[in-house]
PAMI-276463 format. One record per residue: residue number from 1; chain; x, y, z of N, C-alpha, C in turn. Coordinates in steps of 0.001 Angstrom, whole numbers, always signed. Layout:
BEGIN
[NUM; "A"; [X; Y; Z]; [X; Y; Z]; [X; Y; Z]]
...
END
This chain:
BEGIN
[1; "A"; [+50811; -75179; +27760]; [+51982; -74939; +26935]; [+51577; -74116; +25719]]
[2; "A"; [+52457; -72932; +25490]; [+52297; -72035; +24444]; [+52650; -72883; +23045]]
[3; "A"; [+51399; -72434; +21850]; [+51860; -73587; +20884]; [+53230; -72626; +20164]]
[4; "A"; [+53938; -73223; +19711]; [+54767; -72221; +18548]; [+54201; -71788; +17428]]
[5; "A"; [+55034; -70256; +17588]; [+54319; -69258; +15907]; [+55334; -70018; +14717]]
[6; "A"; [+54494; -70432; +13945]; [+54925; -70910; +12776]; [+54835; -69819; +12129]]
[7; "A"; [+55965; -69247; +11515]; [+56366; -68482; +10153]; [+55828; -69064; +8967]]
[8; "A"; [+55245; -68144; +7968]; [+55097; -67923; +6812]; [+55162; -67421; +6104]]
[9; "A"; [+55384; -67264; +4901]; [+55612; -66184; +4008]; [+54878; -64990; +4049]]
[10; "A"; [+53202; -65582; +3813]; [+52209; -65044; +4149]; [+51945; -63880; +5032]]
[11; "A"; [+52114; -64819; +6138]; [+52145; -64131; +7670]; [+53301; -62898; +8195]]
[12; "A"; [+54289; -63296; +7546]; [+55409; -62526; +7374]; [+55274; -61191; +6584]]
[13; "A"; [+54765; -61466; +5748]; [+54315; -60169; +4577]; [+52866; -59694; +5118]]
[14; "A"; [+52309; -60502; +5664]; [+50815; -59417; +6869]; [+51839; -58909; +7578]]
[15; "A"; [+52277; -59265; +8681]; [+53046; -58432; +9904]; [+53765; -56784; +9117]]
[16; "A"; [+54377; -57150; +7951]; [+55153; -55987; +7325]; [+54155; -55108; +6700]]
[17; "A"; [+53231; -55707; +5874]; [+51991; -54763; +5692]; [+51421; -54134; +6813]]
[18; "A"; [+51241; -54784; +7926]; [+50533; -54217; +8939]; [+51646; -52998; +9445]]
[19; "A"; [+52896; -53039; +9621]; [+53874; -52136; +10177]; [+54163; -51192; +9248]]
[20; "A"; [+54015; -51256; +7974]; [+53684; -50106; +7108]; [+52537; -49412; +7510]]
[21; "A"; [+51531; -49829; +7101]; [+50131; -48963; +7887]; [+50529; -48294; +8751]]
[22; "A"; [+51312; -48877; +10082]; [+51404; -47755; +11225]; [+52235; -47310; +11417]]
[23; "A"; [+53139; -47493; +10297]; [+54553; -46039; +10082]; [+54104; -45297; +9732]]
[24; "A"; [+52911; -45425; +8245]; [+52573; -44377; +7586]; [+51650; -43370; +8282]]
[25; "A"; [+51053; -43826; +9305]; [+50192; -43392; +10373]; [+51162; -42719; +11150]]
[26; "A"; [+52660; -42673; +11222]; [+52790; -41784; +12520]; [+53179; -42664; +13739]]
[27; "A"; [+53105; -44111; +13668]; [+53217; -44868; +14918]; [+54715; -44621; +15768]]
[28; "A"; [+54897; -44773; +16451]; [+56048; -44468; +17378]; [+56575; -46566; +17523]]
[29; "A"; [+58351; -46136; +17522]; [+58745; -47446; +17215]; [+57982; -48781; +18479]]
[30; "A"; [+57354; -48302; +19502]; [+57583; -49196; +20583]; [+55861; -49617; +20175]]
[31; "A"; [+55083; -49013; +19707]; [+53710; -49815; +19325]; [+53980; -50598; +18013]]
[32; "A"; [+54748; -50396; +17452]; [+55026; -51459; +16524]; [+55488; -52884; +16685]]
[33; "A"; [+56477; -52581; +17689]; [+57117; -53455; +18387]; [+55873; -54519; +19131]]
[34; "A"; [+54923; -53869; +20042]; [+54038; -54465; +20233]; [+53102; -54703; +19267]]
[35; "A"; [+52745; -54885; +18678]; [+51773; -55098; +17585]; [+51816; -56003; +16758]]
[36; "A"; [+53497; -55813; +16534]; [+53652; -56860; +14916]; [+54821; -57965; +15659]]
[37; "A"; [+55348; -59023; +14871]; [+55925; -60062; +15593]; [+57523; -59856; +14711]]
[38; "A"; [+57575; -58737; +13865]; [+58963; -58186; +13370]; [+59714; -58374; +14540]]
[39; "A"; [+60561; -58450; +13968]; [+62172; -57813; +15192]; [+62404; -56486; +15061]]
[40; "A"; [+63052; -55998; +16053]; [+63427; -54503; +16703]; [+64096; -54210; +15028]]
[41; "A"; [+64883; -54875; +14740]; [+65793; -54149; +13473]; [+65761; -54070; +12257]]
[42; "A"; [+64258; -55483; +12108]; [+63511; -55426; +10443]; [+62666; -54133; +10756]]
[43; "A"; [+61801; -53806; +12185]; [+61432; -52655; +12329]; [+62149; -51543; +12086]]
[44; "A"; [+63024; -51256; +12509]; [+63901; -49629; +12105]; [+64456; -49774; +10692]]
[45; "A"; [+64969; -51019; +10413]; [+65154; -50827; +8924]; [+63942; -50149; +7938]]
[46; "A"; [+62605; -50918; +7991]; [+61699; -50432; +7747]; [+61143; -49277; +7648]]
[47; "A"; [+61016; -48620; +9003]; [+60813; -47776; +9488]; [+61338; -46408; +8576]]
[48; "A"; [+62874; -46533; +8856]; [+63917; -45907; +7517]; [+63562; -45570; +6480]]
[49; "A"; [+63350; -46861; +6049]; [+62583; -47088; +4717]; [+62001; -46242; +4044]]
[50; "A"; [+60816; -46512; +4500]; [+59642; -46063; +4511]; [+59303; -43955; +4957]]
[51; "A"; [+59897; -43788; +6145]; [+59948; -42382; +6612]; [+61218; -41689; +5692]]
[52; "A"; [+62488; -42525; +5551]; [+63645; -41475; +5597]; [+64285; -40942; +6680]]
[53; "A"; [+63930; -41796; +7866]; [+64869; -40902; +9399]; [+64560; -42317; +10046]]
[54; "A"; [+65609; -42163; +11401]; [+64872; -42656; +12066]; [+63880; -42434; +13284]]
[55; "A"; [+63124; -43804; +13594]; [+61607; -43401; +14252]; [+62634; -42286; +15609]]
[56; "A"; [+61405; -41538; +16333]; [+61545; -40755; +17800]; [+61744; -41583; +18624]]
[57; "A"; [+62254; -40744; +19285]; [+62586; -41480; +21005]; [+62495; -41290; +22214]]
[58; "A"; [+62186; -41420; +22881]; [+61864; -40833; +24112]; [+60264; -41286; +24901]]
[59; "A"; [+60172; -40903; +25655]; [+58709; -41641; +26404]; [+57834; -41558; +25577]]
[60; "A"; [+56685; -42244; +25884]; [+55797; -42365; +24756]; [+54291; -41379; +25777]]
[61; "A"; [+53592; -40903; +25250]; [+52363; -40347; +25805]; [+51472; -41103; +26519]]
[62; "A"; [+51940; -41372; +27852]; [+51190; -42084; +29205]; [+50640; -41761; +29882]]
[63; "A"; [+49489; -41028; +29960]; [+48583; -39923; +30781]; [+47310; -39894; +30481]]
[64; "A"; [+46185; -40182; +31182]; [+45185; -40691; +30869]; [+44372; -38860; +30474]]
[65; "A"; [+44804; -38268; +31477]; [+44580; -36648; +31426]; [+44339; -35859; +30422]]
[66; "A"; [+45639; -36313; +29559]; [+45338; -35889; +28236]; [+44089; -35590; +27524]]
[67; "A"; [+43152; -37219; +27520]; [+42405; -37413; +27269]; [+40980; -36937; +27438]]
[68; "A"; [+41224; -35472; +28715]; [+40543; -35377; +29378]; [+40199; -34042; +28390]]
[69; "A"; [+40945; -33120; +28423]; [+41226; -31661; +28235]; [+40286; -31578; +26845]]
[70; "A"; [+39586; -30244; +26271]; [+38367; -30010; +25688]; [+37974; -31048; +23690]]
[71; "A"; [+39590; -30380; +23300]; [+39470; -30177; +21784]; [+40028; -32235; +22389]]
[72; "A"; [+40998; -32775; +22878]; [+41591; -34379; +22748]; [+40236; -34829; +23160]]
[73; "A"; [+39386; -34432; +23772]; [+38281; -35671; +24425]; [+37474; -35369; +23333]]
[74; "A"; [+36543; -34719; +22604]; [+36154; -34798; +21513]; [+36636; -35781; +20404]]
[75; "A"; [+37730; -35669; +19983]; [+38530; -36161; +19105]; [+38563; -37648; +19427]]
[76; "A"; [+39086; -37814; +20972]; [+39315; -39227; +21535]; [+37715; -40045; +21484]]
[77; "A"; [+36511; -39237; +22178]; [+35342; -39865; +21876]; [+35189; -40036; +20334]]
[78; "A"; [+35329; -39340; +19393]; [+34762; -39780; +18181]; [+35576; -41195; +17775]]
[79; "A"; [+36936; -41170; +18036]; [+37403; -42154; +17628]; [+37133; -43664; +18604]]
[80; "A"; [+37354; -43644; +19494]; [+36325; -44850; +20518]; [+35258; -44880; +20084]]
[81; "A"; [+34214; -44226; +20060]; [+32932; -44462; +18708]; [+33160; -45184; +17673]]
[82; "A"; [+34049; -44833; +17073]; [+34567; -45574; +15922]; [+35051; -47076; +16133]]
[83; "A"; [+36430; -47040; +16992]; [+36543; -48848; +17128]; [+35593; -49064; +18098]]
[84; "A"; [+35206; -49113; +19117]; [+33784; -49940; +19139]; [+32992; -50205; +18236]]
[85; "A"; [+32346; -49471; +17240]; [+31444; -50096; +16242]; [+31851; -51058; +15291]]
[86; "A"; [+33044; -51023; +14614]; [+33823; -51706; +14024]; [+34158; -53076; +14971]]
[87; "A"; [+34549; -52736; +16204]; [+34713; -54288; +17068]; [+33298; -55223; +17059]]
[88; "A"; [+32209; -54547; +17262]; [+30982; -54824; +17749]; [+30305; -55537; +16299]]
[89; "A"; [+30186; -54323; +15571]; [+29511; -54934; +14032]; [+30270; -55339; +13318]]
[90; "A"; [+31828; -55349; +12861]; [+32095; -55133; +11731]; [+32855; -56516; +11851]]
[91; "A"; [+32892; -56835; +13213]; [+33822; -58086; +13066]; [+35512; -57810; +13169]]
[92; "A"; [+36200; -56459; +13357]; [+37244; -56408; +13335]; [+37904; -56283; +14188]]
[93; "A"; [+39140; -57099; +14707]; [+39463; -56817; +15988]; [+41106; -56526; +16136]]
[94; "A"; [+41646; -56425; +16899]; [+43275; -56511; +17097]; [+43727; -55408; +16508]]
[95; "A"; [+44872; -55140; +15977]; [+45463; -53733; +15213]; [+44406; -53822; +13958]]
[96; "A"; [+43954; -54821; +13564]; [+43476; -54283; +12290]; [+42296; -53096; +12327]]
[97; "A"; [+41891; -53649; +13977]; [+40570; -52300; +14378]; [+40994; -50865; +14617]]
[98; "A"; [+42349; -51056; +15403]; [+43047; -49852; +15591]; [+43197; -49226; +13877]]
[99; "A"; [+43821; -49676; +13090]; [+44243; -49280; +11901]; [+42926; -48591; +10881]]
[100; "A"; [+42058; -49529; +10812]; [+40918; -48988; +10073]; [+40190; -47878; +11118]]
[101; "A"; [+39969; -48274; +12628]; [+39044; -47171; +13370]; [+40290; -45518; +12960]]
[102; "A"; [+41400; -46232; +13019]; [+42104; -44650; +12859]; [+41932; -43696; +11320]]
[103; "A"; [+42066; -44535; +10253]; [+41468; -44083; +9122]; [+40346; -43626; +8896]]
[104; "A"; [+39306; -44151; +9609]; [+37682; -43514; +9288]; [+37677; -42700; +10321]]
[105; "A"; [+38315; -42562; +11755]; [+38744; -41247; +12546]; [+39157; -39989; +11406]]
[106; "A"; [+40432; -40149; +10801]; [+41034; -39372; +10006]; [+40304; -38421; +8722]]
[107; "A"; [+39853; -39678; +8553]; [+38286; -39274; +7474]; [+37296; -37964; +7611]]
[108; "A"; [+36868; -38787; +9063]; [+35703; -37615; +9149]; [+36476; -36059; +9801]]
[109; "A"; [+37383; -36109; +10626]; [+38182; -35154; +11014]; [+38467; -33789; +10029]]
[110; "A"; [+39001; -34514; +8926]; [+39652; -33718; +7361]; [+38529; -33610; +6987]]
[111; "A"; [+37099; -34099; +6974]; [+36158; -33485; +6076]; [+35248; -32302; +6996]]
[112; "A"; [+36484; -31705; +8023]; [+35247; -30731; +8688]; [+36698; -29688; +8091]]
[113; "A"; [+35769; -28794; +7752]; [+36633; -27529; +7582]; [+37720; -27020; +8590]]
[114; "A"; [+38542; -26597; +8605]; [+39956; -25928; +9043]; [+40073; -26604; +10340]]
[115; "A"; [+39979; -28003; +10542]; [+40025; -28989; +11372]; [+41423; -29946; +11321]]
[116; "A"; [+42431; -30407; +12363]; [+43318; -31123; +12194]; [+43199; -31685; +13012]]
[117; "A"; [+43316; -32876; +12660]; [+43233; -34393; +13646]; [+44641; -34130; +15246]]
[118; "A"; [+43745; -34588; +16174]; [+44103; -34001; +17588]; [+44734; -35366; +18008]]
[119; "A"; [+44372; -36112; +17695]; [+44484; -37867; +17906]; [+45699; -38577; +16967]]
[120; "A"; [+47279; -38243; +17841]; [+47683; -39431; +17023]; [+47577; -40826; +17220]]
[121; "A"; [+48519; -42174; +16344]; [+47759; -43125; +16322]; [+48391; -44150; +17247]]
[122; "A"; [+49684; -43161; +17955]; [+50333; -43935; +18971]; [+48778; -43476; +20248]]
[123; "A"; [+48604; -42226; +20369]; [+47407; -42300; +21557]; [+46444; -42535; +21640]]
[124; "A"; [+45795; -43529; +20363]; [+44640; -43926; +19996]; [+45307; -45118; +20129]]
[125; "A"; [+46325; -45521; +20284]; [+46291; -47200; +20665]; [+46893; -47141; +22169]]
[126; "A"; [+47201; -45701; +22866]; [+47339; -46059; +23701]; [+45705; -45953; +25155]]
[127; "A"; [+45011; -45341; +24414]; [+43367; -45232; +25000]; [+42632; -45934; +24631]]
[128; "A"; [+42997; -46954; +23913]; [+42498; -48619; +23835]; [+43081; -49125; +24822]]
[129; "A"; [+44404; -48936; +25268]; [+44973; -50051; +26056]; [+44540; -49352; +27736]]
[130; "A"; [+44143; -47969; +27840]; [+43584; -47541; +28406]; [+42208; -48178; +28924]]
[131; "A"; [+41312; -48104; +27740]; [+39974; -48868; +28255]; [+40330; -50589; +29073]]
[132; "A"; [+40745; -50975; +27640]; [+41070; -52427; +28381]; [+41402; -52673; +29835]]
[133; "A"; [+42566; -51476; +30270]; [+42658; -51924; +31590]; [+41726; -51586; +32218]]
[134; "A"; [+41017; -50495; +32167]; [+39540; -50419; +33499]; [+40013; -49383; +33780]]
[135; "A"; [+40891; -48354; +33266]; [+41399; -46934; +33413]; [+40351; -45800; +33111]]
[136; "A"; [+39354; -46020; +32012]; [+38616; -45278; +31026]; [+37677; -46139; +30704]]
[137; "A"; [+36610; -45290; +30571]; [+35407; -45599; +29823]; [+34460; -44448; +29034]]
[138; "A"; [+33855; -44704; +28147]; [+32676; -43665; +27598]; [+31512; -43394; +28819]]
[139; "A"; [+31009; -42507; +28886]; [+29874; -42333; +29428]; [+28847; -41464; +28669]]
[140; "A"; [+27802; -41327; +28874]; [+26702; -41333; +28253]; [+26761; -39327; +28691]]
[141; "A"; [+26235; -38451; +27653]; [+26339; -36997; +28158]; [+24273; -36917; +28014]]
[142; "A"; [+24397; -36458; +29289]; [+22997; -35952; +29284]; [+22380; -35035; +28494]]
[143; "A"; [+22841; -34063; +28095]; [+22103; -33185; +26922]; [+22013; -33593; +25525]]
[144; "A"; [+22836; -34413; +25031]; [+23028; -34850; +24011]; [+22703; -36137; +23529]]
[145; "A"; [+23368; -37113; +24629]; [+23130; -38387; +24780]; [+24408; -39053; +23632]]
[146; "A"; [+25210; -38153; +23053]; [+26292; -38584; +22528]; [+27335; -39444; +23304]]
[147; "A"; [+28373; -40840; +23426]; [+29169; -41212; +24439]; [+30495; -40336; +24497]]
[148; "A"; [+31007; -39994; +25668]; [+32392; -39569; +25295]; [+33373; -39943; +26180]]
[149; "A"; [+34383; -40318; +26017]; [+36134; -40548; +27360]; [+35852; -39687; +28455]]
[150; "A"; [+35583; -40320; +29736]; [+35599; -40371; +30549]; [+36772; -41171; +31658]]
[151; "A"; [+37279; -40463; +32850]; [+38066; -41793; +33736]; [+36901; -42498; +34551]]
[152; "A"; [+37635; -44043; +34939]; [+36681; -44975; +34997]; [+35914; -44297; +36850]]
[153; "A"; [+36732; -43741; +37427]; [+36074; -44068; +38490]; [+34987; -42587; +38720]]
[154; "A"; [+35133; -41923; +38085]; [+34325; -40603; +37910]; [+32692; -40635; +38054]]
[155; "A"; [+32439; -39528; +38468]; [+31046; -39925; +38803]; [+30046; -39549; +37109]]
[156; "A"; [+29255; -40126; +37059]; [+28884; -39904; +35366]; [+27340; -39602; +35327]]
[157; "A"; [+26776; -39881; +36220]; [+24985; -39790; +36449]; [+24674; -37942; +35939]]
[158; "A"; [+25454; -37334; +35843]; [+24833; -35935; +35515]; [+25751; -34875; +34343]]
[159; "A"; [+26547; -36206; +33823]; [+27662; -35916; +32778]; [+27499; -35087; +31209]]
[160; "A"; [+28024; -34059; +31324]; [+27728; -33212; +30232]; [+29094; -32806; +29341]]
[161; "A"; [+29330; -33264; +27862]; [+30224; -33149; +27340]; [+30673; -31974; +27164]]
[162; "A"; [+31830; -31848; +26193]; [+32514; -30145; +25973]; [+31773; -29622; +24746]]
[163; "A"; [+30962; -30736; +23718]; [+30254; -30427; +22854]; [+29197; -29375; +23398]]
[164; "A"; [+28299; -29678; +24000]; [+27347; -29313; +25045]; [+27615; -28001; +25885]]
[165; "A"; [+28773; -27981; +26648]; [+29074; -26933; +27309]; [+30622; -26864; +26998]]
[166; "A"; [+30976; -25935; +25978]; [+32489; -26174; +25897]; [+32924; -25069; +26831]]
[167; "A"; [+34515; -25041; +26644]; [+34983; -24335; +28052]; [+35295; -22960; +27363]]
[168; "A"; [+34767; -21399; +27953]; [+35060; -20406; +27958]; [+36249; -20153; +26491]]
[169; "A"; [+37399; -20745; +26600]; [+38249; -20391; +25910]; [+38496; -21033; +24745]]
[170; "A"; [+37579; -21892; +24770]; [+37150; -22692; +23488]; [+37001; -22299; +22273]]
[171; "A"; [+38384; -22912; +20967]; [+38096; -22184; +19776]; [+38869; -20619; +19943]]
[172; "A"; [+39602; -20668; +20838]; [+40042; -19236; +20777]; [+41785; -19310; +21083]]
[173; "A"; [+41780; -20612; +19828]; [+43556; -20938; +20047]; [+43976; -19681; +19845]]
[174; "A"; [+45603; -19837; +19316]; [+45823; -18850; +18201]; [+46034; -19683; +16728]]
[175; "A"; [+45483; -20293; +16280]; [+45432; -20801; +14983]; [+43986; -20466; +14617]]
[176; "A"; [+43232; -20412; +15319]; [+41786; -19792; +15037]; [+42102; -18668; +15023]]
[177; "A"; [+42661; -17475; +16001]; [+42660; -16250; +15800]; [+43432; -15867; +13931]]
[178; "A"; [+44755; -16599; +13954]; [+45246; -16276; +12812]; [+44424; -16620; +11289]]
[179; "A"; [+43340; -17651; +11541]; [+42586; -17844; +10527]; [+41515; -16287; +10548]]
[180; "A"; [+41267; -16153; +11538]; [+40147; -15426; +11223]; [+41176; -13781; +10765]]
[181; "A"; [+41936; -13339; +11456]; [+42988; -12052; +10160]; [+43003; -12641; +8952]]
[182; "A"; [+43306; -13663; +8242]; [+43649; -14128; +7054]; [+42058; -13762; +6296]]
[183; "A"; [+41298; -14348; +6874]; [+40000; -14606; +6054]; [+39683; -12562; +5807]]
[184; "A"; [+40129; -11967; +7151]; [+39657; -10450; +6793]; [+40740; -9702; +5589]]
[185; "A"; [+41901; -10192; +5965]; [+42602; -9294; +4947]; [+42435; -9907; +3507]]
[186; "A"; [+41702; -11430; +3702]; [+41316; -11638; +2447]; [+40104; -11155; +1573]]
[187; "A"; [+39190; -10679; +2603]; [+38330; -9569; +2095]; [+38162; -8143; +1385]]
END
């Protein structure tokens, strides 16, 4: 028998702190929903609140693939780097790991030059829920020995990241091209 959630003031004002954090993050209404023990309509009130609109709608980003492609698997490995170590050493677990691994994600991201975070924090909780099921895992890259997102059933014994060998067209968005005119006509 499930015991009952006893309400508290306390507990009540964690759950709302915690659903701030992941408005202010960008969260999409339905990980909130899972996450915190609010109701659907203290959530959108909130939500309101807090943004000024209300949250998006529509499917949420369910594709493990994603995860796959050059500049997201970088991004996605650094941040799985991140909550694992934090789960492992730091003692932190549940959204609060999601929440802090996404901040020290965010961190190091913004401190690399003309870099924008690739990882939002609805698909960083949804490639947790990824690993958990046995969908995904890190694997180990042979040249480097750095871990990175991998799918689970993939073969990994001779695995070489995009760090290592990135792909041909790599870095050759057009937001790189337009940086690099700017920087010349700024010359």
């Amino acid at each position: 028998m499930d015991t009952p959630v006893v309400k508290t003031v306390a507990g009540e004002a964690n759950q709302v702190k915690i659903a701030i954090d992941l408005i202010e993050m960008g969260a999409r209404l339905q990980l909130l929903q899972e996450e915190t023990s609010l109701s659907r309509e203290r959530l959108l009130r909130l939500y309101k609140e807090i943004k000024g609109e209300s949250p998006s709608k529509g499917m949420l980003p369910y594709s493990t693939d994603w995860f796959m492609s050059w500049q997201p698997n970088i991004h996605s490995s650094m941040f799985m780097d991140i909550y694992r170590f934090l789960i492992k050493y730091a003692g932190i677990g549940g959204v609060q790991a999601l929440i802090t691994a996404y901040r020290l994600y965010l961190d190091q991201v913004r401190g690399i030059e003309d870099t924008e975070p690739s990882l939002s924090i609805t698909r960083a909780w949804f490639l947790i829920r990824f690993f958990k099921a046995g969908m995904m895992q890190l694997a180990p890259c042979k040249t480097c020995g750095g871990y990175f997102v991998t799918h689970a059933n993939d073969l990994h014994d001779n695995y070489v990241c995009g760090i290592c060998h990135p792909p041909a067209r790599a870095g050759k968005t057009r937001a790189a091209k337009q940086a690099l005119i700017a920087a010349a006509q700024a010359a």
